[in-house]
C-alpha positions as CSV (number, residue, x, y, z in Angstrom):
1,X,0.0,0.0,0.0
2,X,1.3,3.7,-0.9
3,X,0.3,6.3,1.3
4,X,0.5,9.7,-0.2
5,X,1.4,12.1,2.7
6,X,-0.8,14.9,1.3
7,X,-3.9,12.6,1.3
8,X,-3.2,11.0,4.4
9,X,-3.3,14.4,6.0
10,X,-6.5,15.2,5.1
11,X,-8.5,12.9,7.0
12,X,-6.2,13.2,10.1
13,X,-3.5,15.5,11.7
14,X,-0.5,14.2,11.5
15,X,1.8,16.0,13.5
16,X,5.2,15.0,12.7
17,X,7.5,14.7,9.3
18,X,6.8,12.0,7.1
19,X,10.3,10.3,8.8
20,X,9.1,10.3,12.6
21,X,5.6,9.1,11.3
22,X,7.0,6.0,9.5
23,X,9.2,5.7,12.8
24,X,5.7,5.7,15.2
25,X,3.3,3.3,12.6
26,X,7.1,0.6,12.2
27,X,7.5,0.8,16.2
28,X,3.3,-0.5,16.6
29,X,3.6,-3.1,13.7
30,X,2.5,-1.1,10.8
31,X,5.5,-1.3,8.7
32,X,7.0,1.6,6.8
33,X,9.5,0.3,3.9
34,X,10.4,3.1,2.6
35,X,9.7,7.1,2.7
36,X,9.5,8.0,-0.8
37,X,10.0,11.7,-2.6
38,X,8.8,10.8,-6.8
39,X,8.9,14.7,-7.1
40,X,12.5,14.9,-5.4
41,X,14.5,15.7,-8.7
42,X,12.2,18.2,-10.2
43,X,13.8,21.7,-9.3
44,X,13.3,25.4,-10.6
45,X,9.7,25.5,-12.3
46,X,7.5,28.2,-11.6
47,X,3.7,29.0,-13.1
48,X,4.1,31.8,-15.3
49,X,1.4,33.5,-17.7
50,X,1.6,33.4,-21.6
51,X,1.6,37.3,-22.4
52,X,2.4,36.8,-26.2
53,X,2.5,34.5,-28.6
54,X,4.1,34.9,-32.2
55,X,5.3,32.8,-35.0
56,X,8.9,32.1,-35.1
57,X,10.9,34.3,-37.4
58,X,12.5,31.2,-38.8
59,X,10.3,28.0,-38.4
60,X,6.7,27.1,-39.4
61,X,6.4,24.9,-36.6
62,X,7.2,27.0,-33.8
63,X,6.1,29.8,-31.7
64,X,7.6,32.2,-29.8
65,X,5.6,33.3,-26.5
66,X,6.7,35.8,-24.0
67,X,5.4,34.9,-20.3
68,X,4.9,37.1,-17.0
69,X,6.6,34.6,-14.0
70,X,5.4,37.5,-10.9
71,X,7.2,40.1,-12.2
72,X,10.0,38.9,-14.5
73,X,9.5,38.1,-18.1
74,X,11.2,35.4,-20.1
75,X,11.3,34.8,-24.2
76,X,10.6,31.0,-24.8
77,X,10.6,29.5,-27.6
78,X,8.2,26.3,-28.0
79,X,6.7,23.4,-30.5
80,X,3.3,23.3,-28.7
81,X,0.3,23.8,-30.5
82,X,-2.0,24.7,-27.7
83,X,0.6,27.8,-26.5
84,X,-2.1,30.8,-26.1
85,X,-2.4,34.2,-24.5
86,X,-3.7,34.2,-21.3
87,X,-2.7,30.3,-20.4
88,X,-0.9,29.8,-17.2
89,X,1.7,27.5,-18.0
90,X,4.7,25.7,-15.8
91,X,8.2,27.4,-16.5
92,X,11.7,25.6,-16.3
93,X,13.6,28.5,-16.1
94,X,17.7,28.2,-17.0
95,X,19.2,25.9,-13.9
96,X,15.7,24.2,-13.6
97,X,15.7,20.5,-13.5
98,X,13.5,17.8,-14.9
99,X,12.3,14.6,-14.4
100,X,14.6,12.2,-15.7
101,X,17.4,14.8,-14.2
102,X,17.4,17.1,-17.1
103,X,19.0,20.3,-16.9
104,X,17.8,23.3,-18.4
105,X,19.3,26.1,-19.7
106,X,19.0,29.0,-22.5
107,X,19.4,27.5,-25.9
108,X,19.3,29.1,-29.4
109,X,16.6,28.3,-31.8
110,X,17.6,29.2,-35.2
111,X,18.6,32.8,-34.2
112,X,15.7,33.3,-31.2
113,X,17.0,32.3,-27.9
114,X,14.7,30.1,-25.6
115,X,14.9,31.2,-22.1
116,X,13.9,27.7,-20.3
117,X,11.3,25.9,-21.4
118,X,7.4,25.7,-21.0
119,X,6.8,22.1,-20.1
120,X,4.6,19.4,-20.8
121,X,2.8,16.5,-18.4
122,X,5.4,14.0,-19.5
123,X,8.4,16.3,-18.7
124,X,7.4,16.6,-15.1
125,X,6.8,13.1,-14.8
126,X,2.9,13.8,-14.3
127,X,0.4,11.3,-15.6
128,X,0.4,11.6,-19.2
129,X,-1.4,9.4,-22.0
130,X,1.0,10.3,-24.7
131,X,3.9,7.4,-25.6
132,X,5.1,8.4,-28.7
133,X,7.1,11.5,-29.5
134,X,3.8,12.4,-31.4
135,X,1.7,12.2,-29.4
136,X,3.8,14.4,-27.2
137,X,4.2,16.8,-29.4
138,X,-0.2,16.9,-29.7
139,X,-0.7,17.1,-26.1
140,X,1.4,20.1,-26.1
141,X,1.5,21.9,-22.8
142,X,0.7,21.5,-19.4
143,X,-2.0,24.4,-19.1
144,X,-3.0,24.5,-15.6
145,X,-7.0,24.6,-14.6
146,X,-8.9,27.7,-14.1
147,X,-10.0,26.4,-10.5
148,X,-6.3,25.7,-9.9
149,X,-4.8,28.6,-6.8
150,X,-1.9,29.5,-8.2
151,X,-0.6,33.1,-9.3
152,X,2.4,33.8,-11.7
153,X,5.6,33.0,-10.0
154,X,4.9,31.0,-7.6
155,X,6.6,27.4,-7.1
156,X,4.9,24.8,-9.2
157,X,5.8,21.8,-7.2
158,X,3.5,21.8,-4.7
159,X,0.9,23.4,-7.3
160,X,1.0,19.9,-9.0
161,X,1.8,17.8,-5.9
162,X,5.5,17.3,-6.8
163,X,6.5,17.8,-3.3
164,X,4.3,15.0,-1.9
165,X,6.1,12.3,-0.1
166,X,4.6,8.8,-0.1
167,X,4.9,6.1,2.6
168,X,5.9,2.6,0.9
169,X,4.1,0.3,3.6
170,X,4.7,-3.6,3.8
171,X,0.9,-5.3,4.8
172,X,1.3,-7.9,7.5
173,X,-1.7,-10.0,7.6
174,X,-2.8,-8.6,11.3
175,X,-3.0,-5.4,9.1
176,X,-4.0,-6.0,5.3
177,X,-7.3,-6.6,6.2
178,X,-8.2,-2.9,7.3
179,X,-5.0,-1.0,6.2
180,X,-5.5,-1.6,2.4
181,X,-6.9,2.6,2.5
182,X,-6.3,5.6,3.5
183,X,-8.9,5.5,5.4
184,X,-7.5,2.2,7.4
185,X,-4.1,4.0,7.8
186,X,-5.4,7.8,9.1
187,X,-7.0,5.3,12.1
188,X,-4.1,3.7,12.9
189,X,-2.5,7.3,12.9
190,X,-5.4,8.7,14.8
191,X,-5.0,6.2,17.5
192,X,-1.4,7.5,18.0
193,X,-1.8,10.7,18.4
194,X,-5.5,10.6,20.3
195,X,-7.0,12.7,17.5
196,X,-9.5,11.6,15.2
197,X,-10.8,11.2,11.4
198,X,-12.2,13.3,9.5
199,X,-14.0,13.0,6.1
200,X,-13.3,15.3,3.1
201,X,-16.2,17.0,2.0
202,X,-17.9,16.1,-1.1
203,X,-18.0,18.2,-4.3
204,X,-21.3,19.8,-4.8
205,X,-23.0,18.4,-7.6
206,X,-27.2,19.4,-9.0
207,X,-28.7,16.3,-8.0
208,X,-31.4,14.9,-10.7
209,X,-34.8,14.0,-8.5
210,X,-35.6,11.1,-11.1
211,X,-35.2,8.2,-9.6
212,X,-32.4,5.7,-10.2
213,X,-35.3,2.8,-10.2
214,X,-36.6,4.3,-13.2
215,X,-32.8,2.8,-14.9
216,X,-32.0,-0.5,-13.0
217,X,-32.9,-3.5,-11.1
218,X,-31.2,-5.6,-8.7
219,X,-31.6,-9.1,-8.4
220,X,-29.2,-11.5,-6.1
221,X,-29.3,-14.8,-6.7
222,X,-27.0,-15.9,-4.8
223,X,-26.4,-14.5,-1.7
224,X,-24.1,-17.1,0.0
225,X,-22.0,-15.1,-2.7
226,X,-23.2,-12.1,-2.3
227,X,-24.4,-9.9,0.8
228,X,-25.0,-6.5,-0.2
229,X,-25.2,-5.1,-3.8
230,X,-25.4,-1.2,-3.8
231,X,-26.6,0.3,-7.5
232,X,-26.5,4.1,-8.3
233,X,-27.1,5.7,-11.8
234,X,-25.5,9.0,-12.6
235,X,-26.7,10.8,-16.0
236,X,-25.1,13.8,-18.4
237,X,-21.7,12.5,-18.1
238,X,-18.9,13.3,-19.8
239,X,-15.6,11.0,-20.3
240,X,-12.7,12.7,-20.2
241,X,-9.7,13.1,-18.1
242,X,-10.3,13.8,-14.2
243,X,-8.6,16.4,-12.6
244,X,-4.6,16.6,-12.4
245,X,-4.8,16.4,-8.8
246,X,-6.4,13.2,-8.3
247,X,-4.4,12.0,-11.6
248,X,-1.4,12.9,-9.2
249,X,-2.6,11.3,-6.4
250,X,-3.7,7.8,-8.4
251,X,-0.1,8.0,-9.6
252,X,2.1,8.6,-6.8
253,X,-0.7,5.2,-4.8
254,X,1.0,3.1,-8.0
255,X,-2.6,3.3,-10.4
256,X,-2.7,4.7,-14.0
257,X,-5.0,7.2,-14.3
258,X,-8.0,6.3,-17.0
259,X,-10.6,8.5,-17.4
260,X,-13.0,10.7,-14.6
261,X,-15.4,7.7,-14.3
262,X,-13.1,5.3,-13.4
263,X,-10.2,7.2,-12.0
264,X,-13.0,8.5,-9.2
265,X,-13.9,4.7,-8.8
266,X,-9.8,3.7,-7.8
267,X,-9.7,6.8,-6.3
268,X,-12.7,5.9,-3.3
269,X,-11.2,2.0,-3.6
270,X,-8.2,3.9,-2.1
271,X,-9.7,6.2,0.6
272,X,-12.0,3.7,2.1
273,X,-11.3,0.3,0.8
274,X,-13.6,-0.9,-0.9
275,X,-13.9,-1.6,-4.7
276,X,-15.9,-0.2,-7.3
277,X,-16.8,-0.7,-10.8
278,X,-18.3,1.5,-13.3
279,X,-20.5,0.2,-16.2
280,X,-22.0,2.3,-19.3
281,X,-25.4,1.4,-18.7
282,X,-26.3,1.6,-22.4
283,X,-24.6,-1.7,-22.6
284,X,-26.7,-3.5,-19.7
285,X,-29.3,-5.3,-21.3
286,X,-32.6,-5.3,-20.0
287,X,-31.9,-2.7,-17.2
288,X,-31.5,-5.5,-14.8
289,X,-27.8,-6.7,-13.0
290,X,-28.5,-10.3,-11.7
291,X,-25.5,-11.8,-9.0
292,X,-25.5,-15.2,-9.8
293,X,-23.0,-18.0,-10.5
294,X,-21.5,-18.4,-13.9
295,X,-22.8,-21.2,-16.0
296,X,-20.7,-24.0,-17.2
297,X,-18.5,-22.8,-20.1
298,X,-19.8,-19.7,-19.8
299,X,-17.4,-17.2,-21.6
300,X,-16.6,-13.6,-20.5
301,X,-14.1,-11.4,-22.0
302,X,-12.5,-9.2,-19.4
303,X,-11.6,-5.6,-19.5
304,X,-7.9,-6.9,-20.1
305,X,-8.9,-8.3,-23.2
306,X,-8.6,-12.1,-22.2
307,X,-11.3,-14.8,-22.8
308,X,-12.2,-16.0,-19.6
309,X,-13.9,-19.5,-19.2
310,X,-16.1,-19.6,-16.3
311,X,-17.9,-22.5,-14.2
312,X,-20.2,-22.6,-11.2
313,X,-18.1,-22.0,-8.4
314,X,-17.5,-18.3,-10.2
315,X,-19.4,-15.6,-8.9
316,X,-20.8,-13.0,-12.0
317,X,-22.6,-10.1,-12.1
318,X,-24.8,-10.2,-15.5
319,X,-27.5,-9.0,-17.4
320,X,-30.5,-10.3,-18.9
321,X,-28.2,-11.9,-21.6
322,X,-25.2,-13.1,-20.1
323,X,-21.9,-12.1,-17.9
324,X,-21.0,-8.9,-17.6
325,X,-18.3,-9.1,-14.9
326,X,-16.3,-11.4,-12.8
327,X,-17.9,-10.3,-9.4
328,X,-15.4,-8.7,-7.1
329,X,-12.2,-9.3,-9.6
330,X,-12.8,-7.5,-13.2
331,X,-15.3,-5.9,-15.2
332,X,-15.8,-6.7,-18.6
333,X,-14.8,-5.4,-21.6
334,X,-18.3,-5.6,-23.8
335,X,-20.1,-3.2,-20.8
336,X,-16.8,-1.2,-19.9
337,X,-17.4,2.7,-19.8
338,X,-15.8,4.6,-22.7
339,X,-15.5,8.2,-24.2
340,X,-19.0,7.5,-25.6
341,X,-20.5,6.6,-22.2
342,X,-22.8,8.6,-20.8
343,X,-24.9,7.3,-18.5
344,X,-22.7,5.0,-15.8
345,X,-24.5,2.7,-13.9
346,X,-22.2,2.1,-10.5
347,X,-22.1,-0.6,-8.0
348,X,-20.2,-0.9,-4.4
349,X,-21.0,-4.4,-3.3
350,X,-20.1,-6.9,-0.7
351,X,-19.0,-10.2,-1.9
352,X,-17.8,-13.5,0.0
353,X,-14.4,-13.4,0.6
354,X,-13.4,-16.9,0.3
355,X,-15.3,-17.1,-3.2
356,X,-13.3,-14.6,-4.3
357,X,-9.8,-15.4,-3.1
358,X,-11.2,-19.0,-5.4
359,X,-12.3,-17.9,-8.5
360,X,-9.4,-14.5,-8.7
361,X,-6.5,-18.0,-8.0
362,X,-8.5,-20.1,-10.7
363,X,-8.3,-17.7,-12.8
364,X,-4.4,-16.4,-12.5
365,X,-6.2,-12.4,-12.2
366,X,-4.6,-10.5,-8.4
367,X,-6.5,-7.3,-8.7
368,X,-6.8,-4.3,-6.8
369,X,-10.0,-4.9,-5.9
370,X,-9.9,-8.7,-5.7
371,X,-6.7,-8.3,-3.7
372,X,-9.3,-6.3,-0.7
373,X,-12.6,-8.5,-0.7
374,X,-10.6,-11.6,-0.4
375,X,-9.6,-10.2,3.0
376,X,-12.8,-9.3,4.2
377,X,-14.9,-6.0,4.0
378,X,-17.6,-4.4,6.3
379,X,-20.8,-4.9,4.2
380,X,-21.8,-1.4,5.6
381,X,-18.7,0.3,3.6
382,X,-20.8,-0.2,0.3
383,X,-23.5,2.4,0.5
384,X,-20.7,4.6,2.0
385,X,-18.3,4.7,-0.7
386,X,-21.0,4.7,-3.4
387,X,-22.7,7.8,-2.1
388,X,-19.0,9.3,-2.5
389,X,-18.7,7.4,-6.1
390,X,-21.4,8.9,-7.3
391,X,-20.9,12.7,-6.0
392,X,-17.7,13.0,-7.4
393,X,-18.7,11.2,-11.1
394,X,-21.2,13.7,-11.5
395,X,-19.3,16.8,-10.4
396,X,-15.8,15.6,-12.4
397,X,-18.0,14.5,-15.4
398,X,-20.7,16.6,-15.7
399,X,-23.2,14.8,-14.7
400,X,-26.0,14.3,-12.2
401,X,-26.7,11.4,-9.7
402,X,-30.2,10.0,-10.0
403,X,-32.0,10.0,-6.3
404,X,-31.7,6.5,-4.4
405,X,-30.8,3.6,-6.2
406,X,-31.1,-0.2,-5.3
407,X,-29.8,-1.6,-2.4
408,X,-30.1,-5.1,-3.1
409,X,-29.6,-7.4,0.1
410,X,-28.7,-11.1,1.4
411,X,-28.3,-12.4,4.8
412,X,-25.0,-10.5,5.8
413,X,-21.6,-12.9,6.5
414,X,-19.2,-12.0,10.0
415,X,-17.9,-8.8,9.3
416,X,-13.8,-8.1,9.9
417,X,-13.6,-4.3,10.7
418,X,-16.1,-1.8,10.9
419,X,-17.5,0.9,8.5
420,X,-17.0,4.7,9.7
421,X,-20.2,6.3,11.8
């Protein structure tokens, strides 16, 4: 489990450095491998604003922009196609350093000289779906969000969390079971220090008074497999990338960010523990998800693209036609949400742990989320993180949460840990 610091801190006070912490949760069994610092390397960059922009005297293909860094102004000289007035942009100034460990200094561009350079995502080592020099040079540059605090000359690291430090811990088994979150960790820290946890507000977001009913059906069949199945339907959504701090974030807890959907989904697997999974609810047929065990030969593709053979000691979540996920290991890829998905349908559930510790060895697939229900979750932790789910889907994508949603029930296993109250 990585810990960001900067996350950890907001749902406790921690009142030490990031070295005495991992000194205090090591000394009580909650051990700290390694304090890490991903950002460490990255000196010297500043947000600046683009105060002109015009066409190189000597090249087609680049631009020469003239920013405002608090007060000093700086000539650069860049490729980027998306370089406009007006953007606030991250600087590497001469003596700056990048990720990778790349100097920078004032270079010559066929007769214009280039003071630093105006960087992209990749160049500070921030999440970045580009992986060709192409599609580099098409992402162009890091413009930093309109909601972002930040003012012209001041430090960019901790703008776009490259000061974070991250605690590398090593999950005993008297700990995986509730430690696997922040959540799990800000308690073990709270009982330290005698303070307590706190949850992070939500986003605001219009809610939508039509009710999720209207959209989707739950029906367990088995609940021996199955306890608790939580549904919510959020409308209006638009895929697209979520916002560079939670990108951040997702990167620096070892996940790759995707999209807003399921970026928020990882992101509330990692603050409270317990999975999620979004579908596109276009591609649930018959408006219904049924639990019940696979049938014999019973074929599902799975989001990573692999033709999985199923049997009756699987559990699956389905539609009226067949399969649709390997409950509480992977999603599939025929009802996966895309950039034409907008109307998600998302489910928090509870599922036995021992039938999926089976079916996730059977199958060769350790997941995330496999890799916390086969420890054991609080069946109460489902409606929990999908109320969160579902707030921050529709505020990061634009859409709105239908009221209620199903909350399909079995008779409830023994319960290891407890939900928050």
């Amino acid at each position: 489990m990585r810990v960001p610091l900067s996350w950890l801190r907001q749902w406790v006070d921690v009142p030490w450095d990031a070295g005495e912490l991992a000194e205090r949760l090591t000394a009580v069994g909650l051990a700290v491998e390694a304090v890490e610092r991903p950002g460490a390397e990255i000196q010297g960059i500043v947000v600046a604003r683009i105060t002109t922009v015009e066409r190189h005297p000597g090249a087609d293909h680049l631009v020469v922009c003239t920013v405002d860094a608090g007060g000093r102004q700086a000539r650069v000289v860049t490729a980027a196609p998306n370089a406009r007035v007006g953007a606030r942009v991250v600087w590497a100034a001469p003596g700056a350093r990048l990720a990778g460990g790349v100097e920078i200094g004032a270079r010559e561009f066929r007769g214009v000289v280039s003071e630093g350079m105006l960087c992209s995502t990749w160049e500070l080592g921030l999440p970045s779906a580009a992986r060709t020099d192409e599609e580099r040079l098409a992402e162009g540059l890091l413009l930093l969000p309109d909601d972002l605090a930040a003012e012209p000359g001041d430090d960019a690291r901790p703008v776009l969390g490259l000061d974070d430090v991250v605690l590398a811990l090593e999950l005993t088994p008297n700990y995986a079971a509730h430690c696997q979150s922040i959540l799990g960790v800000a308690r073990e820290v709270a009982a330290l220090t005698g303070g307590e946890v706190r949850w992070p507000p939500l986003p605001e977001a219009a809610p939508d008074p039509r009710p999720a009913a209207e959209l989707i059906d739950v029906r367990i069949d088995d609940p021996d497999g199955c306890s608790r199945y939580v549904a919510r339907v959020i409308d209006g959504v638009t895929v697209g990338p979520s916002p560079l701090w939670m990108q951040r974030r997702l990167q620096l807890a070892g996940l790759r960010p995707i999209n807003n959907v399921v970026d928020v989904t990882n992101y509330v697997m990692l603050e409270t523990g317990q999975p999620l999974h979004g579908f596109d609810h276009a591609r649930i047929r018959g408006g219904r998800i049924i639990v019940r065990r696979a049938r014999d030969g019973e074929v599902l593709r799975t989001l990573d693209d692999q033709d999985r053979v199923l049997g009756p000691q699987d559990l699956v979540i389905a539609d009226e036609a067949g399969a649709v996920a390997v409950a509480g290991v992977m999603g599939g890829a025929d009802s996966e949400v895309t950039g034409s998905t907008t109307t998600v349908l998302l489910e928090s559930a509870h599922f036995d742990a021992v039938s999926v510790l089976r079916t996730s060895r059977r199958l060769g697939l350790r997941t995330d989320a496999s890799s916390r229900f086969d420890k054991g979750l609080d069946p109460e932790l489902a409606p929990v993180a999908a109320e969160r789910a579902a707030a921050m889907i529709a505020a990061y994508g634009g859409g709105r949460a239908r009221a209620g949603g199903s909350d399909a029930r079995g008779p409830p296993p023994p319960a290891r840990g407890s939900a928050p109250t």
